[in-house]
C-alpha positions in Angstrom: 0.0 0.0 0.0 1.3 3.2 -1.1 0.4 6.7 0.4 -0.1 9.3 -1.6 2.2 12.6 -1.3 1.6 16.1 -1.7 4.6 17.4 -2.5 4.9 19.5 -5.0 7.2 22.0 -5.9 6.1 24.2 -9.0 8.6 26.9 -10.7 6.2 29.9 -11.0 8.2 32.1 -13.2 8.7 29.6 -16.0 5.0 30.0 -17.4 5.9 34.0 -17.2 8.9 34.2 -18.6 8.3 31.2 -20.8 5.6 30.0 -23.8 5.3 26.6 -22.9 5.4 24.3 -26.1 6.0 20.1 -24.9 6.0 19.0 -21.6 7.0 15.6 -20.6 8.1 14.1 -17.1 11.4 12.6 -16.2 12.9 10.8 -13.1 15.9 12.4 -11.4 19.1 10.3 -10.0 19.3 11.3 -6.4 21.0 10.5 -3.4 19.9 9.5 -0.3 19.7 13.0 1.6 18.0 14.4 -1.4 15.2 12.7 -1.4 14.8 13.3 2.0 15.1 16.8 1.6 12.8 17.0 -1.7 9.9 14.9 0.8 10.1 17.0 3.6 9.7 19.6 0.5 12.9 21.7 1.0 13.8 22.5 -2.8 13.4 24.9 -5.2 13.5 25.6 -9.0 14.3 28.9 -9.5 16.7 29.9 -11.9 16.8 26.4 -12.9 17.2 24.8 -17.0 18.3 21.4 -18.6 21.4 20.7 -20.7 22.5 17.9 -22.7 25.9 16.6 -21.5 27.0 13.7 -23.9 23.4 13.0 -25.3 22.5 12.7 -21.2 20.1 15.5 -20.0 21.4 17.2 -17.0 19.2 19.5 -14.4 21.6 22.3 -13.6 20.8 24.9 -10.9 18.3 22.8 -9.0 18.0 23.8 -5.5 17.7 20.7 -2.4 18.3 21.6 1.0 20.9 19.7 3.1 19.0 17.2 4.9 19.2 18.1 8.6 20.0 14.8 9.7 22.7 13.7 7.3 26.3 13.7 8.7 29.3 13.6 6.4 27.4 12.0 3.8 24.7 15.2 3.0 24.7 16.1 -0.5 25.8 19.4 -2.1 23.0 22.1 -2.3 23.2 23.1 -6.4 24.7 20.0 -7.8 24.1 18.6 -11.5 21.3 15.4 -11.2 20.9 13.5 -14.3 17.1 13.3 -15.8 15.9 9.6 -16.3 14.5 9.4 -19.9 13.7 7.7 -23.1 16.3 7.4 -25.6 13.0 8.5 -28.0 12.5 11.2 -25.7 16.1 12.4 -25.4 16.8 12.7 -29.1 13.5 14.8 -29.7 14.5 17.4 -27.0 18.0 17.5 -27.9 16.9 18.1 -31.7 14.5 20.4 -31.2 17.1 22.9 -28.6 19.3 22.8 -31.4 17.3 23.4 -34.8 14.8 25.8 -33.0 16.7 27.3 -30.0 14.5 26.3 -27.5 15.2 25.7 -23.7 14.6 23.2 -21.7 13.2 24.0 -18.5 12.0 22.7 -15.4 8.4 23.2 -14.1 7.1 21.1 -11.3 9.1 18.9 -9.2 6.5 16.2 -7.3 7.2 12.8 -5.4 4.7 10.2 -7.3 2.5 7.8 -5.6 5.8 5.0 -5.7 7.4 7.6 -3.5 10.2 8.5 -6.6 11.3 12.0 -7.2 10.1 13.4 -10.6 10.7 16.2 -12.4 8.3 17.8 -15.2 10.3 19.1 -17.4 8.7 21.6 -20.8 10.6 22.5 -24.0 9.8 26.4 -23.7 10.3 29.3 -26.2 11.2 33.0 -24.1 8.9 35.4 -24.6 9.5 39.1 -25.2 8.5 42.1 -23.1 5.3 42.7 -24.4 4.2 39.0 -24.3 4.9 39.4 -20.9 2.8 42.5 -20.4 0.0 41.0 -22.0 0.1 37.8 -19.7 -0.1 39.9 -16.5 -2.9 42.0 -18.8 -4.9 38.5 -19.3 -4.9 37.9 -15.5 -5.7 41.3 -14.1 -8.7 41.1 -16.9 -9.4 37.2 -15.6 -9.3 38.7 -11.8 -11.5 41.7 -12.7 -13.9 39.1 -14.5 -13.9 36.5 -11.4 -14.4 39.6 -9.0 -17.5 41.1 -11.0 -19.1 37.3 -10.8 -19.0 37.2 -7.4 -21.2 40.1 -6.6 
């Protein structure tokens, strides 16, 4: 019997500052302390992207706490983890950063039902300025809406 976790750990900017084109979900290699950390939900994914090492896919940047209860053998805060996918998979992304210039970036980090780290991970576009201004336009006028349906 397997409980089911709540932890999730969601990168708000990358929706903002990103046009979200593929998503797909990828395990993470992690050491003991880190998964720990990541279900006590001590991490963060700010300022965090994917690059391809070697036709491997590397999270770089990724934020895990020290787990307060690991001696000597704790982990190191902002190291490189490895993402855990299909060889299918893999070639796609890595086609698509370098014949479109697209990114690869992080947006929700979760523990599944199995209790295994995994990382959501979306092949994103950067948007300009003004894409950005109308976003936050689109959900003042979505807030407004919501308000005025409430009275």
């Amino acid at each position: 019997m397997h409980r089911q976790s709540n932890i999730v750990i969601k990168n708000r900017r990358a929706a903002f500052d990103y046009e979200l084109l593929e998503r797909y979900t990828a395990g993470i290699q992690l050491f003991g302390t880190e998964i720990k950390s990541i279900r006590q939900g001590k991490a963060g994914l700010a300022d965090t992207y994917c690059v391809f090492v070697k036709n491997e896919l590397w999270v770089l940047n990724m934020y895990i706490a020290t787990y307060f209860f690991g001696t000597y053998n704790n982990h190191e805060i902002r190291r490189e983890r490895k993402l855990l996918l299909t060889q299918r998979e893999l070639r796609k992304l890595e086609r698509a950063q370098k014949e479109s210039g697209l990114t690869i970036i992080p947006t929700r980090l979760y523990v599944n039902d199995k209790g295994l780290a995994k990382l959501d991970i979306a092949l994103a576009r950067g948007k300009k300025n003004y894409d950005k201004r109308q976003s936050l336009k689109e959900k003042d006028d979505k807030r407004t809406m919501e308000r005025v349906m409430r009275r």
